[in-house]
ZAMAR-549950 format. One record per residue (C-alpha): z, x, y; residue number from 0. Coordinates in steps of 0.1 Angstrom, whole numbers, plus 5000, padded with zeros to 4 digits. Last residue first. Layout:
BEGIN
{pz Z | px X | py Y | pos NUM}
...
END
This chain:
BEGIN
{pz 0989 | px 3223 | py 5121 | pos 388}
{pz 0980 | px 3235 | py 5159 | pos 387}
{pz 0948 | px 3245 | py 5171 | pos 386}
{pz 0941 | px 3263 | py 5202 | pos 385}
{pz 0917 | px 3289 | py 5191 | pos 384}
{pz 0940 | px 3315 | py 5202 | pos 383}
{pz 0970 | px 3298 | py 5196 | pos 382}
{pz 0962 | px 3297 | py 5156 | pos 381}
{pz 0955 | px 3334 | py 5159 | pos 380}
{pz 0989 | px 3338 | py 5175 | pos 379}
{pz 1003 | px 3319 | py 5142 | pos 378}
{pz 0983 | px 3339 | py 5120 | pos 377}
{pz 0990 | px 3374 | py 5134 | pos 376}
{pz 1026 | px 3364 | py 5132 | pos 375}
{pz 1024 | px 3354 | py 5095 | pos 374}
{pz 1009 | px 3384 | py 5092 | pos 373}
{pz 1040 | px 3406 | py 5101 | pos 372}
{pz 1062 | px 3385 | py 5083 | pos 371}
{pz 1044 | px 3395 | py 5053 | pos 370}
{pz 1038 | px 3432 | py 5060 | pos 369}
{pz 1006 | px 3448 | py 5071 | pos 368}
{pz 1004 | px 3482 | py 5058 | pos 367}
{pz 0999 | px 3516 | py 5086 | pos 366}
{pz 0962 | px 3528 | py 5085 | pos 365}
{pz 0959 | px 3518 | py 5119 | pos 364}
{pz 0985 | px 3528 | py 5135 | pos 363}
{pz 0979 | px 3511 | py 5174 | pos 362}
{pz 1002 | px 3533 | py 5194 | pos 361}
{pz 1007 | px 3528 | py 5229 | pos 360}
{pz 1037 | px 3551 | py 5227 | pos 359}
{pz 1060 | px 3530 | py 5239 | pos 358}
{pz 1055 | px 3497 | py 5232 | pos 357}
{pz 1035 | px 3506 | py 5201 | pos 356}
{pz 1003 | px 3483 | py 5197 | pos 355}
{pz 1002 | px 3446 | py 5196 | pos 354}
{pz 0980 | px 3422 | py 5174 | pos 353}
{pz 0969 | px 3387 | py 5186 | pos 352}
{pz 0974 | px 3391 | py 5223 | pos 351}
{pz 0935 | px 3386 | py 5231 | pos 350}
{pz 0932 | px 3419 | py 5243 | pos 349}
{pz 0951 | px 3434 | py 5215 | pos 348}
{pz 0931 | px 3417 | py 5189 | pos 347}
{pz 0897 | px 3427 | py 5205 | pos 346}
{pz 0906 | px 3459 | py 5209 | pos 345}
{pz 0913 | px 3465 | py 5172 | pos 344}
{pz 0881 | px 3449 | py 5164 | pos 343}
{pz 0861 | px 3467 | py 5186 | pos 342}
{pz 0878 | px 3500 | py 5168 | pos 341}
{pz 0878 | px 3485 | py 5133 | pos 340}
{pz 0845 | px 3513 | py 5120 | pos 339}
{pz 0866 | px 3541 | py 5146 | pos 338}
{pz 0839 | px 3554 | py 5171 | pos 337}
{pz 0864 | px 3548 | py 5198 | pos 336}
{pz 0887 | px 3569 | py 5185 | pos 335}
{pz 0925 | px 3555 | py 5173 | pos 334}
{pz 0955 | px 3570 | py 5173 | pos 333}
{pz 0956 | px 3574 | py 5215 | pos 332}
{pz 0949 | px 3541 | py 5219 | pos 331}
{pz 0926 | px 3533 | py 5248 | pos 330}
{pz 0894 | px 3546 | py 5233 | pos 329}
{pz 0869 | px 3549 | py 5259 | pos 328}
{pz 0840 | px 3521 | py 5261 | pos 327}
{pz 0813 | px 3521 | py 5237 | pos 326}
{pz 0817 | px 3492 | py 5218 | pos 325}
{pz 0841 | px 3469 | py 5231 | pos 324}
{pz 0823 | px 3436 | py 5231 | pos 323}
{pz 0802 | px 3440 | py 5198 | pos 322}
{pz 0819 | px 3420 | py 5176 | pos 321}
{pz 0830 | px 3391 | py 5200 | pos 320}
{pz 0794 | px 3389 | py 5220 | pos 319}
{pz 0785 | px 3358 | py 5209 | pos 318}
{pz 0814 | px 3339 | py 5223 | pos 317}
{pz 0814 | px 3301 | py 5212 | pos 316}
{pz 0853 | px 3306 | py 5190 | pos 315}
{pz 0862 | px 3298 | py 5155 | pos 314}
{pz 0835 | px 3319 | py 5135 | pos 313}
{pz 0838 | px 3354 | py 5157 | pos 312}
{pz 0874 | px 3346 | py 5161 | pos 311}
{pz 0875 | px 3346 | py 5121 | pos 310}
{pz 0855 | px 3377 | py 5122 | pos 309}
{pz 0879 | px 3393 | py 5150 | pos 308}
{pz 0910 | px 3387 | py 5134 | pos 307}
{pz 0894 | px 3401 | py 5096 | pos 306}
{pz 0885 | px 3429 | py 5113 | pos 305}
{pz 0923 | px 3435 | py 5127 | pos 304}
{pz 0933 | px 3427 | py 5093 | pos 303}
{pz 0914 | px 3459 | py 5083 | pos 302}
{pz 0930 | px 3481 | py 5111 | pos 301}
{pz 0965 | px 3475 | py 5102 | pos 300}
{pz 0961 | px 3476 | py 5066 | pos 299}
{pz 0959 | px 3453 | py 5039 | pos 298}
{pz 0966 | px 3464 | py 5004 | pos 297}
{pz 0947 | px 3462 | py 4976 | pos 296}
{pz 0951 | px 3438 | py 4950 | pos 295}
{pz 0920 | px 3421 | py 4956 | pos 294}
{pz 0901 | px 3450 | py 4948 | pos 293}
{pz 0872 | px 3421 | py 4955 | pos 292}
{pz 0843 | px 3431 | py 4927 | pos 291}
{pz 0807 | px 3427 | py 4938 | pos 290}
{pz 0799 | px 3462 | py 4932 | pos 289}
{pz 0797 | px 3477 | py 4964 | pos 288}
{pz 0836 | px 3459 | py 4970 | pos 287}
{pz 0838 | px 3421 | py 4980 | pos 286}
{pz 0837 | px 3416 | py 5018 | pos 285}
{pz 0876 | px 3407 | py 5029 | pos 284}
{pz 0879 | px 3430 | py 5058 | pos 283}
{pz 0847 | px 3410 | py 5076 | pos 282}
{pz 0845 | px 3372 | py 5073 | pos 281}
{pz 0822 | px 3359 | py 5050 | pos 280}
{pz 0837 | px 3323 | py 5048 | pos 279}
{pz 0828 | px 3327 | py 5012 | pos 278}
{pz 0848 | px 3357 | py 5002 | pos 277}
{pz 0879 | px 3335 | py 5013 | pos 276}
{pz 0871 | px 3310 | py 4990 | pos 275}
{pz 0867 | px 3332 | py 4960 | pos 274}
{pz 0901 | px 3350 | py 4974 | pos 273}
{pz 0917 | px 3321 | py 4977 | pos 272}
{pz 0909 | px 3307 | py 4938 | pos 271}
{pz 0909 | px 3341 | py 4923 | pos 270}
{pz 0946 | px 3342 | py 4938 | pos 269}
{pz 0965 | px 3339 | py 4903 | pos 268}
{pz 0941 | px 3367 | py 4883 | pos 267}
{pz 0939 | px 3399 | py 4906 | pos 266}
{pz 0912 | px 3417 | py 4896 | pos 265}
{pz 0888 | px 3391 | py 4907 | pos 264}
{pz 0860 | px 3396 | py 4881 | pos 263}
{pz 0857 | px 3365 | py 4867 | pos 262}
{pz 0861 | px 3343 | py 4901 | pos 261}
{pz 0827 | px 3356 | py 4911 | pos 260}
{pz 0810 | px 3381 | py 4932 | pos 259}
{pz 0787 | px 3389 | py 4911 | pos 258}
{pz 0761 | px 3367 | py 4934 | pos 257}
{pz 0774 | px 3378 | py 4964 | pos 256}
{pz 0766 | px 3414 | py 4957 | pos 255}
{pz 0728 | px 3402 | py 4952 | pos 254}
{pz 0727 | px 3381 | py 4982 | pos 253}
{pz 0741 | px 3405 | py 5007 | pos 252}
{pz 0779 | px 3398 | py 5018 | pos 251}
{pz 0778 | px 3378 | py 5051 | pos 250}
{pz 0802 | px 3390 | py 5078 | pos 249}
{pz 0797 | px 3423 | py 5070 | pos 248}
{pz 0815 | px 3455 | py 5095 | pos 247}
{pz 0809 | px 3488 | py 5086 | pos 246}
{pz 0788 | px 3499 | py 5121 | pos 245}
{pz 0791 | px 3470 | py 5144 | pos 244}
{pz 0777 | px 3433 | py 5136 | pos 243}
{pz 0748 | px 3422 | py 5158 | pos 242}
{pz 0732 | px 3386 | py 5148 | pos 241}
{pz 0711 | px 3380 | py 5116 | pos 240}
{pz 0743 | px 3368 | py 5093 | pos 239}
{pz 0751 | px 3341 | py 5118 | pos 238}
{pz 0781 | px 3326 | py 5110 | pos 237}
{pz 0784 | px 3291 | py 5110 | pos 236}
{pz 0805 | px 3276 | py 5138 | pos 235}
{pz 0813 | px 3237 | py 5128 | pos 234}
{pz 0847 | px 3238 | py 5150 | pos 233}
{pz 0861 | px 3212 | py 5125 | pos 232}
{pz 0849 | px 3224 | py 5094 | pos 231}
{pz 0857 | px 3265 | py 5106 | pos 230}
{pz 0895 | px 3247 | py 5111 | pos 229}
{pz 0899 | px 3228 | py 5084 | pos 228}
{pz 0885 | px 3262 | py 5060 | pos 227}
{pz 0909 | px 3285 | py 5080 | pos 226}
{pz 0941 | px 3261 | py 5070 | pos 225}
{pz 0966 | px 3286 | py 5091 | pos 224}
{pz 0991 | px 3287 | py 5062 | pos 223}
{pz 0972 | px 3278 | py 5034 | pos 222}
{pz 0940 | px 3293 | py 5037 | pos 221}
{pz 0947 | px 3322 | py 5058 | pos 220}
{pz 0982 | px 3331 | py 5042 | pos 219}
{pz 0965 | px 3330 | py 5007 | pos 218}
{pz 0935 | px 3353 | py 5014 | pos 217}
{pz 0963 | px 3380 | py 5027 | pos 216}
{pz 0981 | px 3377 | py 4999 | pos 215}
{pz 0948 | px 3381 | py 4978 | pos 214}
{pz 0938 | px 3408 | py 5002 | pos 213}
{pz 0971 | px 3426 | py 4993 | pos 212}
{pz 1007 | px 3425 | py 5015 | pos 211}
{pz 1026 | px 3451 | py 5022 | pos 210}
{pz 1072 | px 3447 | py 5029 | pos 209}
{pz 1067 | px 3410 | py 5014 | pos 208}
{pz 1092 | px 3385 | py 5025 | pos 207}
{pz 1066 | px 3364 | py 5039 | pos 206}
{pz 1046 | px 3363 | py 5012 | pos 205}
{pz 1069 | px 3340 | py 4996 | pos 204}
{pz 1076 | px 3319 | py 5026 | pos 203}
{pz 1033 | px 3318 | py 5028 | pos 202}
{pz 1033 | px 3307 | py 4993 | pos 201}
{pz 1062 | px 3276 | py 4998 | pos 200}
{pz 1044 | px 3266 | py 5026 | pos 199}
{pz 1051 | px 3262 | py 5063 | pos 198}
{pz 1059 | px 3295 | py 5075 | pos 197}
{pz 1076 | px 3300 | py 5107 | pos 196}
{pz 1066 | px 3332 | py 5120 | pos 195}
{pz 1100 | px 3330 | py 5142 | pos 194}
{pz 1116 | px 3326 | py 5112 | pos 193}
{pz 1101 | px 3351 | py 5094 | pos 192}
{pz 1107 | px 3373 | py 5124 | pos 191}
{pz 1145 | px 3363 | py 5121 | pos 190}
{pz 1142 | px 3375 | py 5083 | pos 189}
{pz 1138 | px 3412 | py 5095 | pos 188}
{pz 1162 | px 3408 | py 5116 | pos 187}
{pz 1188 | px 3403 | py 5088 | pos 186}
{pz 1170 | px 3427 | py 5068 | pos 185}
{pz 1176 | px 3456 | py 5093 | pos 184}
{pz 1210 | px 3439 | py 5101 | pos 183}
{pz 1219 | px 3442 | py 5064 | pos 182}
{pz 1203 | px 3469 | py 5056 | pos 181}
{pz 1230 | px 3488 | py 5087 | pos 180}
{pz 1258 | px 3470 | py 5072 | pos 179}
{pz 1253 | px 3483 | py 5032 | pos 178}
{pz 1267 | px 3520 | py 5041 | pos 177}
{pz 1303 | px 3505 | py 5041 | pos 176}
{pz 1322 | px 3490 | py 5070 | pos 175}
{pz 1313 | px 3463 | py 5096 | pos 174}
{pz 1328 | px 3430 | py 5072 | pos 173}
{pz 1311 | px 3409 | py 5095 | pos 172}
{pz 1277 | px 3428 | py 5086 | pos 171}
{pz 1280 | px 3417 | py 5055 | pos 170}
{pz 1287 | px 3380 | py 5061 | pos 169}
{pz 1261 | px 3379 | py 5079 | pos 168}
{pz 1235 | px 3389 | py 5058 | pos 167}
{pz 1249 | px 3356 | py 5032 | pos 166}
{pz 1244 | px 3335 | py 5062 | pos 165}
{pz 1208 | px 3351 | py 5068 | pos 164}
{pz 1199 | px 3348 | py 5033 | pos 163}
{pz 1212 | px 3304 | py 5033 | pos 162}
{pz 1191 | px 3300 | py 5067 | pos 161}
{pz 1159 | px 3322 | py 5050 | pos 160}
{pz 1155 | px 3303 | py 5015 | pos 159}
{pz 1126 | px 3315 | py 5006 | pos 158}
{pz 1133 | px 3323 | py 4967 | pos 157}
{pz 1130 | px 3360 | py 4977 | pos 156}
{pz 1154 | px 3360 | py 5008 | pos 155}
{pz 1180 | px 3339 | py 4985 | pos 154}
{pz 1177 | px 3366 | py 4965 | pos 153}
{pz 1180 | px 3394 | py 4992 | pos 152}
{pz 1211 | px 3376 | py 5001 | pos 151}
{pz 1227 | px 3375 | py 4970 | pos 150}
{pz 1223 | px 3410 | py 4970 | pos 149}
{pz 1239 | px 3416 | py 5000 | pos 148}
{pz 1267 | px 3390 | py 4993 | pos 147}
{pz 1272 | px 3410 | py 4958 | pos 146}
{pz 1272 | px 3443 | py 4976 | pos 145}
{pz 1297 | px 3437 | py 5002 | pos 144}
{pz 1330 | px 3444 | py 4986 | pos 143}
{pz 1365 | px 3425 | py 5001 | pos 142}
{pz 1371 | px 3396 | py 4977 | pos 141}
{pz 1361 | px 3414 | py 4949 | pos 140}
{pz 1368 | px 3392 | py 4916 | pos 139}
{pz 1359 | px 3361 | py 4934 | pos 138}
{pz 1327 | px 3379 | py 4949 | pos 137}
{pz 1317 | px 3391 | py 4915 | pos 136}
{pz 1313 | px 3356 | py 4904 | pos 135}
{pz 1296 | px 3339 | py 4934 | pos 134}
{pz 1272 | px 3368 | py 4929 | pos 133}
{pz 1269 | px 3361 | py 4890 | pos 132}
{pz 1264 | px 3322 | py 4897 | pos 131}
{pz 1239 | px 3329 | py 4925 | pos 130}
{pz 1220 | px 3344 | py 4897 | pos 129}
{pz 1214 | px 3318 | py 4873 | pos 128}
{pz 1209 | px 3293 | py 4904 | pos 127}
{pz 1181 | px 3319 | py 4922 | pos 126}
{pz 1164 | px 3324 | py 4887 | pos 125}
{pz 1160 | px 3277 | py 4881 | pos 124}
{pz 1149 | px 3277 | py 4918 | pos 123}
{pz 1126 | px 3303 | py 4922 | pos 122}
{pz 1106 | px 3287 | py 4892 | pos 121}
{pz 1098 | px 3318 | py 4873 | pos 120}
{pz 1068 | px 3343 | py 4880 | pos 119}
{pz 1076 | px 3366 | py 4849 | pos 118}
{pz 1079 | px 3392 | py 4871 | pos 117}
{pz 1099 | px 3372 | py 4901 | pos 116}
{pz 1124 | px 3357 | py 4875 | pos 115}
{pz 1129 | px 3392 | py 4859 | pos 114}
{pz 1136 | px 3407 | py 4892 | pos 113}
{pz 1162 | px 3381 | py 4904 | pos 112}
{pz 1181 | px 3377 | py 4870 | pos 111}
{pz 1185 | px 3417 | py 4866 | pos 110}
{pz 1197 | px 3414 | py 4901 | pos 109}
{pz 1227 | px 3387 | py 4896 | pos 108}
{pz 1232 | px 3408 | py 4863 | pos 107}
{pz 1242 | px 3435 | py 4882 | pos 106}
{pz 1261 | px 3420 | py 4904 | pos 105}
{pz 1281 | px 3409 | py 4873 | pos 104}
{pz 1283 | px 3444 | py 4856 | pos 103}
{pz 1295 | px 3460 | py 4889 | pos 102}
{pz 1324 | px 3435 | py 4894 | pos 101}
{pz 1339 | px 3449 | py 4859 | pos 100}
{pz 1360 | px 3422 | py 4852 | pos 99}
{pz 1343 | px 3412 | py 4821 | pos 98}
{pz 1353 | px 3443 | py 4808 | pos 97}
{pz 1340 | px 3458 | py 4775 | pos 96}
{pz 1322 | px 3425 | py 4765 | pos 95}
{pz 1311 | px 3428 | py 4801 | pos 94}
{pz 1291 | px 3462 | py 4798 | pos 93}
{pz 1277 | px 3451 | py 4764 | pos 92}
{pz 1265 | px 3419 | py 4777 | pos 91}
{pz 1250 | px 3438 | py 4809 | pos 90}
{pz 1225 | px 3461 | py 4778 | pos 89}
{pz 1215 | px 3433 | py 4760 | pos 88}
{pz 1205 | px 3419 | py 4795 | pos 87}
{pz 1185 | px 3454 | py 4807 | pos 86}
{pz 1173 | px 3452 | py 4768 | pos 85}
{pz 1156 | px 3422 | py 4774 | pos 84}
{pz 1148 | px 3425 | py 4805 | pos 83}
{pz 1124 | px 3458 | py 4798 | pos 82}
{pz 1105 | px 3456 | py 4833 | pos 81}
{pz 1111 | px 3498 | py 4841 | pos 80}
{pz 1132 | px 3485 | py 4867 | pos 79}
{pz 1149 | px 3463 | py 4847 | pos 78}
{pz 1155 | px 3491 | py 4821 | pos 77}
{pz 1169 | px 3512 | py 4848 | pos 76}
{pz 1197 | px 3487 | py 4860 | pos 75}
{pz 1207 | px 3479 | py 4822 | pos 74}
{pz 1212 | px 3518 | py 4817 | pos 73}
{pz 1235 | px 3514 | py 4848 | pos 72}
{pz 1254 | px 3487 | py 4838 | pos 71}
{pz 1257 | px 3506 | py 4803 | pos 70}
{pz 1272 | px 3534 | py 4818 | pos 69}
{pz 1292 | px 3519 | py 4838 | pos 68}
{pz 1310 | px 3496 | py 4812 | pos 67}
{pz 1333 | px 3527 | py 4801 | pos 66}
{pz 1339 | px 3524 | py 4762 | pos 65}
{pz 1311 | px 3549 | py 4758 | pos 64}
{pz 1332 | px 3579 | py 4778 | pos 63}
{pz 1319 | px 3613 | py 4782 | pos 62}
{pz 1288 | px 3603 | py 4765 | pos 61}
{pz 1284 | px 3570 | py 4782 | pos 60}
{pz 1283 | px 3585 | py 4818 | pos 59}
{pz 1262 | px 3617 | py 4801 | pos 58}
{pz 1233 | px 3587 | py 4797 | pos 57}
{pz 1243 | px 3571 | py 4827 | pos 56}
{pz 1231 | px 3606 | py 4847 | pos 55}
{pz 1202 | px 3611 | py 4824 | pos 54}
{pz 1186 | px 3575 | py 4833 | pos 53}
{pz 1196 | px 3577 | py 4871 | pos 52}
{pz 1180 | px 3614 | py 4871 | pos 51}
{pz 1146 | px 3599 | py 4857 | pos 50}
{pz 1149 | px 3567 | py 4877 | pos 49}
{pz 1148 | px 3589 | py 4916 | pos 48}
{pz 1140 | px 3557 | py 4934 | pos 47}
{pz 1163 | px 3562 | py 4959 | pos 46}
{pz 1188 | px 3536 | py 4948 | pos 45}
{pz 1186 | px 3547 | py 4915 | pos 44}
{pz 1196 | px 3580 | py 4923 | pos 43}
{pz 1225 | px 3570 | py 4945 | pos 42}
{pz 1239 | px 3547 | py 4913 | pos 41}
{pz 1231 | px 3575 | py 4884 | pos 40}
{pz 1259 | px 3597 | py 4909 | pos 39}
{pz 1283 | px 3572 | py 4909 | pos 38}
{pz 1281 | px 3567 | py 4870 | pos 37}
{pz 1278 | px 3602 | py 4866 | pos 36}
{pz 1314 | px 3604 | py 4885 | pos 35}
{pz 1331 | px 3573 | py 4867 | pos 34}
{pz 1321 | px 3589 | py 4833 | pos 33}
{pz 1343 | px 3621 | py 4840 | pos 32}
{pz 1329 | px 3660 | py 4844 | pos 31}
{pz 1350 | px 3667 | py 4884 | pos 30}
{pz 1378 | px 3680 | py 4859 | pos 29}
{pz 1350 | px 3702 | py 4843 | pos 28}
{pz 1328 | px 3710 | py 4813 | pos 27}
{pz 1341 | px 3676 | py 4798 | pos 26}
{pz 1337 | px 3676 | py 4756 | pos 25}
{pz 1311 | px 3651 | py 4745 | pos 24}
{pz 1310 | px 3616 | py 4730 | pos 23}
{pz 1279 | px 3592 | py 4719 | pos 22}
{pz 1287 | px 3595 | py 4683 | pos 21}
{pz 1269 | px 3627 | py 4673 | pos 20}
{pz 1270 | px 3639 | py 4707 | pos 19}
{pz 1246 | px 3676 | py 4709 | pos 18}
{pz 1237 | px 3671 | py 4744 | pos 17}
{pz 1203 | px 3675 | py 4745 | pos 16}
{pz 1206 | px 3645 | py 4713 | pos 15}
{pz 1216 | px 3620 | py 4742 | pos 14}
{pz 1190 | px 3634 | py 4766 | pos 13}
{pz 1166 | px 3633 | py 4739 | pos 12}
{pz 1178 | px 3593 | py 4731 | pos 11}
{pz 1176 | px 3580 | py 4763 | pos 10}
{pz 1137 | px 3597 | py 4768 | pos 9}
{pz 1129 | px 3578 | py 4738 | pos 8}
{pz 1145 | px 3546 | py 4748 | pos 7}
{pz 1127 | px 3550 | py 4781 | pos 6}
{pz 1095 | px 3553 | py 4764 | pos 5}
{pz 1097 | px 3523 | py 4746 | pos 4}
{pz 1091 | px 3527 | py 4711 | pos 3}
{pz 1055 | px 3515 | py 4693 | pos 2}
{pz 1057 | px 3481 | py 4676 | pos 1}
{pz 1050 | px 3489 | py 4639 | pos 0}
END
């Protein structure tokens, strides 16, 4: 027998905690009603706080199971627990009560969105399902922002920037509610993506990332600034007997190399980048001890910085790259100068590649790459070596 979901489980202890036989219970308070646990499930969700969300739309549908809330809400917390199924049985009970509700349809325009992107759909045939549920709640609500903003952070997902950045600004036009200040943030957010310019489907994907993995990161190299064309037509080996600084590898030894292997990439739909990747040998994306990748770890500040000076170290005739900086005092006040990325977190500034704190000078090192953010390393790294695609 298929085990229960844990969800449902937890839904039905909070339901038999308070002793409903039918789903109702007696109000301890005027301030008790459906509409104010439904309000109160909504903040909690939105800060990632699911276990109050799920007991707060539970006592929403025991004070009042013909009010569509709580069943929006219960649909919100199974998709972000990844049971669509019951998220959607869950909406159709919500708009069978009132198909007006504006909630239940923006709702489903979300449900739609994160499904798509878990089961890796065709952008196209999720962004049209739930563009139609956005378009709908906007009739009904002329005047709320939510389903523009969340049609906009599909439209973001599928890649479409220009159509995201219309939908953003229709938001922020409206300059009222607690959704205008994301909206800018995002809004400028996708103007750096723009700026980044990606110029493949995966690299607009990635772009809208907040961290990216080494298999992201693998993919943006590849695709986006064609790192195998370019080490072809410099035809710069790397030398594996030269100087490297303390942790640094730009050639894995033979015996981790050789388990290194598309079988045990961890993450499954970039073994073909990351195999690739690993055999450039460029330092940040050496397989683990082991001769496994961790793949799906994700990229920091400092490690792409490594990766910036290995593929400088293969693009460009300056034998010195790796070991250039070594030594000196540390000019970033997060960062000592015995650091294992410090030469190549110099490096990258130097050359304009990567940028510290404006102010406080800076670097953050452990701090997580995001997509747009590496699509701007790539495209300065592209103008480093002078090579345009």
């Amino acid at each position: 027998m298929r085990p229960i979901p844990l969800f449902l489980l937890f839904q039905l202890a909070v339901v038999l905690a308070m002793g409903c036989g039918r789903g109702q219970i007696t109000p301890q308070s005027s301030l008790d009603t459906a509409a104010t646990h439904y309000g109160r499930g909504l903040l909690a969700l939105d800060e990632g706080d699911l276990r109050t969300a799920q007991a707060q739309f539970a006592r929403t549908r025991g004070l009042d199971d013909e009010f569509p809330g709580g069943y929006v809400g219960d649909a919100l917390v199974a998709a972000a627990q990844g049971e669509f199924f019951h998220a959607r049985q869950s909406i159709e009970r919500a708009l069978h009560l009132d198909d007006g509700f504006v909630d239940a349809h923006v709702a489903l325009g979300r449900i739609v969105v994160d499904e798509g992107i878990a089961r890796r759909r065709d952008s196209g045939d999720w962004l049209q399902e739930a563009t139609r549920s956005f378009k709908r709640a906007a009739q009904l609500a002329p005047g709320r922002a939510d389903a523009d903003y969340h049609r906009a952070r599909a439209e973001a997902q599928a890649g479409d920037i220009d159509a995201a950045l219309d939908s953003y600004r229709r938001v922020i036009a409206r300059n009222r509610g607690v959704l205008v200040s994301r909206a800018m943030a995002e809004a400028e957010r996708l103007q750096v993506i723009q700026r980044a310019a990606p110029g493949t489907r995966l690299g607009a994907q990635i772009a809208n990332l907040d961290q990216i993995s080494l298999a992201e990161m693998a993919v943006l190299l590849l695709e986006e600034m064609k790192l195998e064309d370019l080490v072809r037509q410099r035809r710069l080996d790397p030398d594996p007997g030269g100087f490297h600084p303390p942790g640094s590898i730009v050639e894995a030894p033979r015996e981790v190399a050789e388990k290194t292997t598309a079988a045990n990439i961890t993450t499954a739909w970039a073994r073909p980048w990351v195999q690739r990747a690993f055999d450039l040998g460029l330092p940040g994306l050496e397989p683990m001890p082991d001769g496994t990748s961790a793949a799906d770890r994700v990229v920091t500040r400092a490690q792409f910085a490594r990766v910036v000076e290995g593929i400088l170290s293969l693009l460009m005739d300056e034998p010195d790259l790796s070991s250039r900086y070594i030594g000196e005092t540390s000019r970033f006040p997060d960062v000592r100068a015995d650091h294992f990325s410090y030469n190549a977190i110099a490096l990258s500034v130097d050359r304009g590649i990567m940028r510290p704190d404006s102010v406080s000078g800076r670097f953050r090192p452990s701090d997580p790459v995001s997509g747009a953010e590496a699509l701007l390393i790539i495209r300065e790294l592209q103008n480093a070596v002078r090579m345009e695609f």
